[in-house]
C-alpha positions in Angstrom: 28.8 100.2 27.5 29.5 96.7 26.4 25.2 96.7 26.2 25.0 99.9 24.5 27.6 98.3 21.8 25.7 95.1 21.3 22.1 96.7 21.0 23.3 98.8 18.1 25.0 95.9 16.4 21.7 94.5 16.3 20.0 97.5 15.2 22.3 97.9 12.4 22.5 94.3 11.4 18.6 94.2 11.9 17.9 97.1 9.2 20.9 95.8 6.8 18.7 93.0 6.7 15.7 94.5 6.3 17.0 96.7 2.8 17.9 94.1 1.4 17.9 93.2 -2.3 15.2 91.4 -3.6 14.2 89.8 -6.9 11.7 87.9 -8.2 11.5 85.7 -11.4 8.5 85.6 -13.5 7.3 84.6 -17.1 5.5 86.8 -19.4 3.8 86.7 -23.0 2.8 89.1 -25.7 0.1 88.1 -28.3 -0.5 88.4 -32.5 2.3 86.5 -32.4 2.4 84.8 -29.4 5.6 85.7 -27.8 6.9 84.3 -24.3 9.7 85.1 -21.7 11.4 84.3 -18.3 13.2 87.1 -16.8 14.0 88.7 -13.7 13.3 91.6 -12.2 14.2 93.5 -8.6 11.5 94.2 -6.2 11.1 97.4 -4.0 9.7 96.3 -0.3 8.6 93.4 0.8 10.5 90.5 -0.5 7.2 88.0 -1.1 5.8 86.8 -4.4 2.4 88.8 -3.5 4.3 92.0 -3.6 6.1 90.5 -7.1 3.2 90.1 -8.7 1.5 93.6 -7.8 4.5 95.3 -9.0 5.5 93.6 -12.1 2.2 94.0 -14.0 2.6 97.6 -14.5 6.6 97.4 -15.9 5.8 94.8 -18.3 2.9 96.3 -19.7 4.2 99.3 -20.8 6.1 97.2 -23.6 3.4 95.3 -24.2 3.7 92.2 -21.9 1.4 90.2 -19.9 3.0 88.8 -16.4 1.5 85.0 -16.2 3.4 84.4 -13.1 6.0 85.2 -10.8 7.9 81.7 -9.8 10.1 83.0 -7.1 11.4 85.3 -4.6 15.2 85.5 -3.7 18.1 87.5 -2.6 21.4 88.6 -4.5 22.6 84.7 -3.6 20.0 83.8 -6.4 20.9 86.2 -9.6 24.1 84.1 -10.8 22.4 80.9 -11.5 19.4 82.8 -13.3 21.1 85.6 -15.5 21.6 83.1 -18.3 18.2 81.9 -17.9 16.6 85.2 -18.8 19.4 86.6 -21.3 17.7 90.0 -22.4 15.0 90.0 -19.3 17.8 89.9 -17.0 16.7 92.7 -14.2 15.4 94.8 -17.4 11.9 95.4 -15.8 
């Protein structure tokens, strides 16, 4: 039983883990006039920059940004220290 108890602990830790929140931060422009921003957005499946920048392209653009890049990948420990950062971009795409 003790077995039983330990296997599902895992299990449940396991895919806690695996849902987890995940965020990228990027920058992004709009032209005539050139207009830039940093913000940060959250990211649906896997938590890499790859999966970022495949996502974000199509959000942005349908206010008229351009992504340039995504700079990061990071869990809920990382949104505190950006939120001022990215003021009105802050996990609006």
């Amino acid at each position: 039983m003790k077995h039983l108890t330990l296997i599902l602990a895992i299990l449940i830790g396991s895919t806690a883990a695996a849902q987890a929140a995940c965020y990228a931060d990027y920058k992004a422009k709009q032209d005539n006039p050139l207009q830039l921003h940093y913000g940060v957005a959250e990211i649906q499946g896997d938590c890499t920059v790859e999966n970022a920048t495949s996502q974000l392209p199509d959000r942005l653009g349908r206010d008229g940004w351009q992504l340039l890049n995504v700079m990061a990948v990071f869990d809920d420990g990382g949104l505190d220290q950006r939120k001022d950062s990215a003021g009105e971009y802050f996990l609006r795409y």
